[in-house]
Backbone bond lengths (Angstrom), bond angles and torsions (degrees), N, CA, C in turn:
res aa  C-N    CA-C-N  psi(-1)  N-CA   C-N-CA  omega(-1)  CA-C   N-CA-C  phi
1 X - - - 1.462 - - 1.529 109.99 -
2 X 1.560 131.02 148.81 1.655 138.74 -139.40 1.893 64.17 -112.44
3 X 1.355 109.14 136.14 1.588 124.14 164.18 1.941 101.02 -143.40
4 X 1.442 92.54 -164.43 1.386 79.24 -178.76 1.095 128.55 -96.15
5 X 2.099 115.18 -3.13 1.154 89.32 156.17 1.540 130.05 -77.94
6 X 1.063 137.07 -36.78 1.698 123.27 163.09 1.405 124.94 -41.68
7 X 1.677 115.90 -6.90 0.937 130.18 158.00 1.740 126.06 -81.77
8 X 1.481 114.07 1.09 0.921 109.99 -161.18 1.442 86.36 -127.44
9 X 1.302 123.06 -32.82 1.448 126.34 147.85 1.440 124.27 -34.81
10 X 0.972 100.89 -51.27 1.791 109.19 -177.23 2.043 99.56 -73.85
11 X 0.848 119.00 -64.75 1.349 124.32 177.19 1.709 102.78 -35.54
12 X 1.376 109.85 -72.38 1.569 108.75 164.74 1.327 121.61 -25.52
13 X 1.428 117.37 -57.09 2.106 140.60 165.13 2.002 91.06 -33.89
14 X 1.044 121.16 -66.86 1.552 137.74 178.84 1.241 106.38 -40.08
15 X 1.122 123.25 -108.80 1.512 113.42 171.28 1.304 139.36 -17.84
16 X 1.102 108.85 -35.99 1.344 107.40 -159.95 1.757 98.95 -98.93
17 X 1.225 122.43 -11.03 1.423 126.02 158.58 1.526 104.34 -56.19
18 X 1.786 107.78 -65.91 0.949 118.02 178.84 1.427 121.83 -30.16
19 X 1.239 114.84 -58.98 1.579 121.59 -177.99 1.487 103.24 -71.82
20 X 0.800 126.28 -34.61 2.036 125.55 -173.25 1.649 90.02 -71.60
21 X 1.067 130.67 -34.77 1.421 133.16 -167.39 1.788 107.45 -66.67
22 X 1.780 88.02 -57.17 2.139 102.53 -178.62 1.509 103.16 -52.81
23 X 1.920 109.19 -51.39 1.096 101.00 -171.47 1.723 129.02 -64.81
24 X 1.259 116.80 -3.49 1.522 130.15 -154.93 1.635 84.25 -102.45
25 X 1.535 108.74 -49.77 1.584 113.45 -169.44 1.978 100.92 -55.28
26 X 1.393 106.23 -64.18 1.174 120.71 -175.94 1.920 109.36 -47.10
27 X 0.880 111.46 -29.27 1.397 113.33 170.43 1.350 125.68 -92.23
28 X 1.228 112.31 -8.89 1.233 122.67 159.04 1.812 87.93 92.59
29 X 1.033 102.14 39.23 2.237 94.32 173.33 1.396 105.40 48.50
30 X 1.255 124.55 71.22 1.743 111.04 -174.81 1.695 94.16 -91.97
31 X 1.684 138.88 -4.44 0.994 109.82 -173.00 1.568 73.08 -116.34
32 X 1.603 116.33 160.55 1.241 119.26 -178.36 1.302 101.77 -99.43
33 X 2.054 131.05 -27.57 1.337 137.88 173.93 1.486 106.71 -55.06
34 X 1.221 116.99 -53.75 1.541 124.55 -165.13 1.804 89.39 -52.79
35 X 1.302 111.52 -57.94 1.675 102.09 -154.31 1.441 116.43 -83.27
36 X 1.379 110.40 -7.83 1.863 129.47 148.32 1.511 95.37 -49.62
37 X 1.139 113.91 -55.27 1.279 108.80 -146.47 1.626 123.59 -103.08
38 X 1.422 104.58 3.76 1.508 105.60 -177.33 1.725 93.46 -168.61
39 X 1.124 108.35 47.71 1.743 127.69 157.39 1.457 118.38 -94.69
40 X 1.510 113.17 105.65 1.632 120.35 -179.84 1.562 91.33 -63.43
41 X 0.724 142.60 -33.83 1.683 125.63 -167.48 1.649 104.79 -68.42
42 X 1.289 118.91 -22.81 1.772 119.55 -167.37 1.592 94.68 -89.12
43 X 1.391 109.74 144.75 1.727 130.55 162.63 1.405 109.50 -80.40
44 X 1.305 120.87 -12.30 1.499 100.20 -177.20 1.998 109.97 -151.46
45 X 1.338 93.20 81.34 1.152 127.32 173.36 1.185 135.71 178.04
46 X 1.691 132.56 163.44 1.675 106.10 -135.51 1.637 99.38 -93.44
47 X 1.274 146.02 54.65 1.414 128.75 104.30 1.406 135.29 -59.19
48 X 1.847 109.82 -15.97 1.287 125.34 169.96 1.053 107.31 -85.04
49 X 0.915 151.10 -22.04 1.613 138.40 -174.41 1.734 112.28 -108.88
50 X 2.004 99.16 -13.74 1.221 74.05 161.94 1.936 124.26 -109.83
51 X 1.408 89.13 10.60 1.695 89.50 157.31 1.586 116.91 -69.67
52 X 1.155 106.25 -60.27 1.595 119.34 150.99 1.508 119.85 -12.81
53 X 1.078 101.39 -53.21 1.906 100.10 179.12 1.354 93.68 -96.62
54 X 1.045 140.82 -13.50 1.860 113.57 171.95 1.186 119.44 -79.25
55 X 1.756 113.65 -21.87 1.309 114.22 170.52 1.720 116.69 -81.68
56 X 1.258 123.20 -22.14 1.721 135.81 144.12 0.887 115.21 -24.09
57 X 1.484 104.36 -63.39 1.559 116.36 -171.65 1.795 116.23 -60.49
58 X 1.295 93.10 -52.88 1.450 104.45 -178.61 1.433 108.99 -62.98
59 X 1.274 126.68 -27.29 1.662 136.75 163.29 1.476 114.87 -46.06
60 X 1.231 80.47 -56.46 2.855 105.95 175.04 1.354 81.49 -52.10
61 X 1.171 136.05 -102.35 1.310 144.11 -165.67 1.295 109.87 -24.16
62 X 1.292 119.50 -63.25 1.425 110.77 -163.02 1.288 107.76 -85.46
63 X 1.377 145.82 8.47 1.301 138.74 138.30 1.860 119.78 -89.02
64 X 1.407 100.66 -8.22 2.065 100.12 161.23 1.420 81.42 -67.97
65 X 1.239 154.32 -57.96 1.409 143.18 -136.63 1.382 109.98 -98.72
66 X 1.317 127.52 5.14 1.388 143.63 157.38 1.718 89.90 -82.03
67 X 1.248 112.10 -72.24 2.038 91.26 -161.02 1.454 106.05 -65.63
68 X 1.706 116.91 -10.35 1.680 90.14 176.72 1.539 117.20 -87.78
69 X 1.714 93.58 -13.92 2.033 83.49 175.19 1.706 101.62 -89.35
70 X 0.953 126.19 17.24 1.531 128.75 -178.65 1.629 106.04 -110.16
71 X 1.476 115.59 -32.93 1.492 112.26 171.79 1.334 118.75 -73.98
72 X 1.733 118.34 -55.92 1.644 128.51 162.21 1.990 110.46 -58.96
73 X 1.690 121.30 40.51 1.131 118.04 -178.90 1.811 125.66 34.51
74 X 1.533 120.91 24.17 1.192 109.78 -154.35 1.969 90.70 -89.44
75 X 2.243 94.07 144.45 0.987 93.69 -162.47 1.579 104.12 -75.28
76 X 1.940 108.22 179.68 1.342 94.85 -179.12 1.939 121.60 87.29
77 X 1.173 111.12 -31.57 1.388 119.51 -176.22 1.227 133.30 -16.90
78 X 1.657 115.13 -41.35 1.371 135.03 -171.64 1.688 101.15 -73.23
79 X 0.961 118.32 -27.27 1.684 121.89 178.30 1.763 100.94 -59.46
80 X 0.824 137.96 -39.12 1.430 142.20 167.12 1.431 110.66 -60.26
81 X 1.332 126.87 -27.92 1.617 119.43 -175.73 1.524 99.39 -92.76
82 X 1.429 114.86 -27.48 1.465 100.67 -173.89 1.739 110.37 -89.20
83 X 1.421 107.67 1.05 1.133 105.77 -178.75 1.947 110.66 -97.84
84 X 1.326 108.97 -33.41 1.627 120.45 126.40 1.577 115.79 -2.49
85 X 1.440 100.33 -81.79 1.601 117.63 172.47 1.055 113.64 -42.09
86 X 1.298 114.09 -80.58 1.370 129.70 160.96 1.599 117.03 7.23
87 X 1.185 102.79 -83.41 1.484 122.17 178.82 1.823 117.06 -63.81
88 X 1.473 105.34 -59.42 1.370 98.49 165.91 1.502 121.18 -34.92
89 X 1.152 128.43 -58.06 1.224 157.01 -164.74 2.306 98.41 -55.83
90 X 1.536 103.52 -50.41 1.468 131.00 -178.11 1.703 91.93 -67.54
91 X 1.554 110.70 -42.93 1.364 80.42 166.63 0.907 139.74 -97.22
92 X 1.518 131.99 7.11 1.373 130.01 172.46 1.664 108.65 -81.33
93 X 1.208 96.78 -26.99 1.494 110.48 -170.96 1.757 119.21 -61.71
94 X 1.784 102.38 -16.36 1.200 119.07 -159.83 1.610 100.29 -97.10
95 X 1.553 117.15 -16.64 1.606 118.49 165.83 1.447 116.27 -111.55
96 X 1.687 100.81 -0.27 1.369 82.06 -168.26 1.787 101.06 -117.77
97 X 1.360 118.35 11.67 1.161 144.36 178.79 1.305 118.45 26.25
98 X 1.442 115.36 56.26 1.367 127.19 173.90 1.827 116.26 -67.36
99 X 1.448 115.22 -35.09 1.240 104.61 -154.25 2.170 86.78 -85.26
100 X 1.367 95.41 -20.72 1.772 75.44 172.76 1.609 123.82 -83.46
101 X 1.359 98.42 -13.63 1.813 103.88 -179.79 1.500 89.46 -64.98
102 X 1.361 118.69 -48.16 1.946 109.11 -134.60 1.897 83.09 -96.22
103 X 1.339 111.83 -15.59 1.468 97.54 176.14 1.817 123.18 -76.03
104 X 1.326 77.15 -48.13 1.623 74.98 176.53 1.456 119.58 -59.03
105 X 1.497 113.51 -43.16 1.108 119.61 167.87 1.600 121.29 -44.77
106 X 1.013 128.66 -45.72 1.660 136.41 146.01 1.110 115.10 -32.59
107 X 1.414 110.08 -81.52 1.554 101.59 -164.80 1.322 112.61 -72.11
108 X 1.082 148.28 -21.41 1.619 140.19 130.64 1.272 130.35 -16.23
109 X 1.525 102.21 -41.74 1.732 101.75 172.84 1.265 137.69 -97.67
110 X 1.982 95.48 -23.50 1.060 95.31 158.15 2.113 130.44 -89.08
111 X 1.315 91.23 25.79 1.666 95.00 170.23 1.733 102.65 106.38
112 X 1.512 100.36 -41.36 1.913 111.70 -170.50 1.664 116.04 -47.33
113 X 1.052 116.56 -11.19 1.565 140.75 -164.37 1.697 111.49 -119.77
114 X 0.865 130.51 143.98 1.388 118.03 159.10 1.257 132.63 -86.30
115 X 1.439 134.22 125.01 1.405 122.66 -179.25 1.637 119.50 -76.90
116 X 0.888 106.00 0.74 1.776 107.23 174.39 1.039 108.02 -102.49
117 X 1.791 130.17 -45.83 1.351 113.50 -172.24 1.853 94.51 -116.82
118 X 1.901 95.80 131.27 1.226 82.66 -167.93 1.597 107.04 -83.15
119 X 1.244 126.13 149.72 1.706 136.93 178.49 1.653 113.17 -60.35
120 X 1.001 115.34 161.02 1.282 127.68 169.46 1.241 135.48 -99.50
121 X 1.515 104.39 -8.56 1.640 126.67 -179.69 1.307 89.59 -149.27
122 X 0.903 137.06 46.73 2.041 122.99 -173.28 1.689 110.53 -61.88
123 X 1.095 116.18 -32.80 1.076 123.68 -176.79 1.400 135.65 -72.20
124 X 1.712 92.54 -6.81 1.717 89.44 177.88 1.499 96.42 -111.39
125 X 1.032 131.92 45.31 2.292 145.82 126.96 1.377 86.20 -67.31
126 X 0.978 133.26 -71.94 1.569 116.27 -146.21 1.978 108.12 -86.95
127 X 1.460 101.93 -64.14 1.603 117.68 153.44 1.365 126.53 5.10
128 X 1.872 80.27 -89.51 1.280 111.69 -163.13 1.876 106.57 -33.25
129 X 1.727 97.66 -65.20 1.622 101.81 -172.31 1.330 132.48 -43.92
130 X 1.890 99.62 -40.22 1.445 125.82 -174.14 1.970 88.74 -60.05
131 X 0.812 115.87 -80.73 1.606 128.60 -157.79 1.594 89.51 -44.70
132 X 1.168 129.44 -57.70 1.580 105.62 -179.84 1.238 115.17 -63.16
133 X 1.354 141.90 4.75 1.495 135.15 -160.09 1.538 74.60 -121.56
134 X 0.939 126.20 -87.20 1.843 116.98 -175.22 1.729 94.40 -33.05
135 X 1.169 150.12 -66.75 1.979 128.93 -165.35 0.936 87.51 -50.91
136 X 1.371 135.23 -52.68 1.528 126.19 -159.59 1.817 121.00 -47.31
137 X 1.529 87.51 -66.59 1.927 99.05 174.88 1.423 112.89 -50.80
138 X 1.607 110.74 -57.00 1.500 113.26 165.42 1.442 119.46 -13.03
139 X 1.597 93.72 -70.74 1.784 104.36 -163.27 1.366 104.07 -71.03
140 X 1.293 134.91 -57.87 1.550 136.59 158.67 1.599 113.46 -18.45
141 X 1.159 95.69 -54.85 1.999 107.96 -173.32 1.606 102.04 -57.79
142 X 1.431 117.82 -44.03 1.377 126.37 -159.40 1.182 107.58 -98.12
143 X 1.454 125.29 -6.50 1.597 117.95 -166.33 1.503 101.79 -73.12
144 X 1.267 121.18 -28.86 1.506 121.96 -162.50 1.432 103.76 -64.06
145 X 1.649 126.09 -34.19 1.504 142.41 -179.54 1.672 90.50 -77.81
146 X 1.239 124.40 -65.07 1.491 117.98 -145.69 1.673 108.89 -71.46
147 X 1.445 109.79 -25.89 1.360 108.56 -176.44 1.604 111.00 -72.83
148 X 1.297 101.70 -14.11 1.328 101.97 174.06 2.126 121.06 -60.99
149 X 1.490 82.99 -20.19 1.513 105.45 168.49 1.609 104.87 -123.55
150 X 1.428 139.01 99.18 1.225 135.46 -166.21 1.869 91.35 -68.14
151 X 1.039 147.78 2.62 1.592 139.31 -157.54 1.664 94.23 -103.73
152 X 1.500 91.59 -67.59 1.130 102.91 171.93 1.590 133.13 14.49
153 X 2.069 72.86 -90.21 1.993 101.66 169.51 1.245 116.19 -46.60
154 X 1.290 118.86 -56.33 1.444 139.89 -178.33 1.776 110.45 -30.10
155 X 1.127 101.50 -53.67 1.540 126.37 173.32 1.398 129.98 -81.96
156 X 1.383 109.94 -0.04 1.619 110.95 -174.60 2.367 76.72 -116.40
157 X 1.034 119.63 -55.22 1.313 114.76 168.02 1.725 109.83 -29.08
158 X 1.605 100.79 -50.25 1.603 99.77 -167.57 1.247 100.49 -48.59
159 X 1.485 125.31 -50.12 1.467 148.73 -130.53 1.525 93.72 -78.98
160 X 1.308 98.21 -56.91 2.060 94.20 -148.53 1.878 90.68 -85.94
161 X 1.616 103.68 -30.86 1.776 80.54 163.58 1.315 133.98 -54.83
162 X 1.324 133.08 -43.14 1.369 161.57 -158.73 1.826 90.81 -70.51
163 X 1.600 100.88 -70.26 1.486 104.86 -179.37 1.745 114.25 -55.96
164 X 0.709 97.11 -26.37 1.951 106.12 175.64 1.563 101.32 -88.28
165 X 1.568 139.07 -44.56 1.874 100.99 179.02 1.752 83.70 -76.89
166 X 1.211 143.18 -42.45 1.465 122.32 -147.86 2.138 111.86 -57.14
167 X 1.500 94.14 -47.38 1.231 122.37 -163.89 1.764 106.37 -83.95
168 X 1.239 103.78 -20.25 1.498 86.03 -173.41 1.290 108.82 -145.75
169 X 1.905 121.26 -34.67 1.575 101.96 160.03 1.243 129.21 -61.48
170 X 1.474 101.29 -61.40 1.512 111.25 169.80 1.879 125.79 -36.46
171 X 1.107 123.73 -65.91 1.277 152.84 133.36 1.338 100.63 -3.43
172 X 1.304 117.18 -52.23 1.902 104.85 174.57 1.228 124.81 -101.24
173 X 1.542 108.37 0.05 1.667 109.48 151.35 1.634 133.55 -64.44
174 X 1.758 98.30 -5.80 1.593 116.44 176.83 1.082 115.91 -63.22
175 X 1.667 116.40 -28.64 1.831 129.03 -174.77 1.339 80.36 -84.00
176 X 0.992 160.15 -23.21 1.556 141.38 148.87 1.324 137.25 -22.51
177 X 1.571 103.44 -67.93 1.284 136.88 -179.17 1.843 121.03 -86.91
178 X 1.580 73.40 147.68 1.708 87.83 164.51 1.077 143.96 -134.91
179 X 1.587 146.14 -169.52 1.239 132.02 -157.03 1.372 109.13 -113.58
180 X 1.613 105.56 -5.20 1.904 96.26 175.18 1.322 112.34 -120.65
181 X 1.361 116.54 8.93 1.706 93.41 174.02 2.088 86.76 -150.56
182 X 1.334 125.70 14.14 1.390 118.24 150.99 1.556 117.48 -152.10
183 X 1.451 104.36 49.41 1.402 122.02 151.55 1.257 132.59 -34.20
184 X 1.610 124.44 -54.41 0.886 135.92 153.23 1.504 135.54 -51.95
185 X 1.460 118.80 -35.07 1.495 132.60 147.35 1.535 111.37 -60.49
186 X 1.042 106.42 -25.18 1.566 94.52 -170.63 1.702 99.69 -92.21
187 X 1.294 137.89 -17.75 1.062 138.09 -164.22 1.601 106.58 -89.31
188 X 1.503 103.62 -26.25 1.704 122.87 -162.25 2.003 91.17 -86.51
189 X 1.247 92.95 -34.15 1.831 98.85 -179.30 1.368 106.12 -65.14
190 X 0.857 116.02 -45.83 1.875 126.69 177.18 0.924 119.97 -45.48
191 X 1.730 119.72 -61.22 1.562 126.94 -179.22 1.863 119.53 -62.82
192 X 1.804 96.53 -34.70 1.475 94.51 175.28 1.315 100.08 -91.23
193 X 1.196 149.95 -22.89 1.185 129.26 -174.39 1.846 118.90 -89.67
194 X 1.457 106.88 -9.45 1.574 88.62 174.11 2.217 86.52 -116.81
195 X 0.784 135.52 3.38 1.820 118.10 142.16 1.130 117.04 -74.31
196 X 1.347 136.62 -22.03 1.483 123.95 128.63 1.091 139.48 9.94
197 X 1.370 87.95 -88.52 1.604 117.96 -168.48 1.715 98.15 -64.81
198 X 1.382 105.19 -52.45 1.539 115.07 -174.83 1.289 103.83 -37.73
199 X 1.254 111.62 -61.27 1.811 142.16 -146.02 2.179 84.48 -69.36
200 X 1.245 129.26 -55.63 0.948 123.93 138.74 1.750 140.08 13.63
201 X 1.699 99.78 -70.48 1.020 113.69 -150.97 1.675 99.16 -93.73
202 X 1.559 101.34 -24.44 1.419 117.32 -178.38 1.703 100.71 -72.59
203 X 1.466 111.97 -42.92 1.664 92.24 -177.31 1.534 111.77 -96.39
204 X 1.265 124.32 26.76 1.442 131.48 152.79 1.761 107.00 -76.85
205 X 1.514 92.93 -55.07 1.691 91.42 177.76 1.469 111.19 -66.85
206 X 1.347 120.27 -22.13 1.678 113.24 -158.69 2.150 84.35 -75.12
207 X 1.065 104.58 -42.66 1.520 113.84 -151.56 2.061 97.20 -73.36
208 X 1.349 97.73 -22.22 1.581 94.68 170.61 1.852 120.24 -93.19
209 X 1.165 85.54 -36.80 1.619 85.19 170.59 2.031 108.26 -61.31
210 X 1.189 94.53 -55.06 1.814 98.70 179.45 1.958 99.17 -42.05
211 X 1.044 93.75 -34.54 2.121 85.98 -154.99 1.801 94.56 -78.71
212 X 1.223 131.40 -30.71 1.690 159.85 -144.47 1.166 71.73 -88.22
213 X 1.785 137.40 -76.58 1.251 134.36 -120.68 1.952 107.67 -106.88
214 X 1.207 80.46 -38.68 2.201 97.09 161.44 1.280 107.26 -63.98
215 X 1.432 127.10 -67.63 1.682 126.19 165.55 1.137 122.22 -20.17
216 X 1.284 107.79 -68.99 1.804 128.97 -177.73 1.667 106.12 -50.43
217 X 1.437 109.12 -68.62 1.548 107.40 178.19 1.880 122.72 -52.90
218 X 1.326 103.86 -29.03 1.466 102.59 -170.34 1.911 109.22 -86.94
219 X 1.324 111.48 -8.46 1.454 123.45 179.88 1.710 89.94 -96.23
220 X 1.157 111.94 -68.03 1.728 105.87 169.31 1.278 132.49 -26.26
221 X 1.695 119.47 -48.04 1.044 107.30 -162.91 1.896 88.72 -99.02
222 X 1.433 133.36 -23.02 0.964 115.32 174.67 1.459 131.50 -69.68
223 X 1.313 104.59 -8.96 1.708 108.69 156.57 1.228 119.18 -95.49
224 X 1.493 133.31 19.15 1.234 145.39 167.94 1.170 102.77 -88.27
């Protein structure tokens, strides 16, 4: 069962990308394997898969917390499986990078993008808004469960804010930037903006494990 210490494991997983990342930047990348191979800016290598599994994880969790508001009769229940979905779904999405294909592709067509010069984030014009209006309903949908644990909330707020400046403010300062005279800004944007997202994903799980484990004890000890 995911508690907080494997939660504190995974957070550890976070950082320490992070720092292998400063230190690679700060050295100027002298091995070219290392930065193949443990570059937050790349989709397909294992900092990607392991953002990918924290949002999994947080998926496991947030459907254990579908059968515990479904065992203690709590009303509403099914809002926890689709939020399950939800996330599962966030992680496939995170290797298989649909919401930036079909975004950019949007905001390109609908004008928000430029068609001559192609963007670097194009996709969060169209994206960007949607994904805060989905945290939004999310957290609304779930408050009725989470307030039942006031921490909880506290921590799923941390989460989808964190993932929103990493993932989508930050992230659209890239149509900013460029690759020959702020390379170095653009490399420094990368590391904070997808530990972000990570940092994120950890207080989605911290805020589901807390509600899983308060739930459980207060139905426990009241049938004791």
């Amino acid at each position: 069962m995911i508690d907080r210490t494997e939660i504190n494991y995974c957070l550890f997983g976070v950082f320490s990308l992070a720092i292998v990342n400063i230190i690679d930047l700060l050295l100027d990348k002298p091995f070219w394997i290392i930065t193949k191979m443990m570059n937050l800016g790349s989709d397909t290598n294992f900092p990607a898969w392991f953002s990918s599994m924290l949002l999994a994880l947080a998926g496991l969790l947030a459907y254990q917390c579908f059968h515990v508001a479904k065992k203690y009769k709590t009303q509403g229940h099914y809002s926890l499986l689709l939020f399950s979905l939800l996330l599962f779904a966030l992680s496939a999405d995170e290797i298989a990078r649909i919401h930036e294909t079909l975004g950019e592709f949007l905001s390109k067509q609908s004008g928000l993008a430029s068609q001559d010069q192609p963007s670097n984030a194009g996709w969060v014009f169209v994206g960007g808004p949607i994904a805060v209006i989905v945290f939004t309903l999310v957290t609304f949908r779930l408050r009725q469960f989470l307030l039942l644990v006031p921490q909880s909330l506290t921590y799923l707020v941390l989460g989808f804010a964190s993932i929103i400046l990493g993932g989508i403010v930050l992230e659209s300062t890239t149509n900013y930037l460029n690759h020959d005279n702020l390379q170095w800004l653009w490399d420094i944007e990368i590391i904070v903006e997808e530990t972000l997202e990570m940092i994120g994903s950890i207080f989605i799980m911290l805020a589901l494990v807390i509600w899983r484990n308060t739930i459980t004890e207060r139905n426990n000890g009241s049938s004791n």
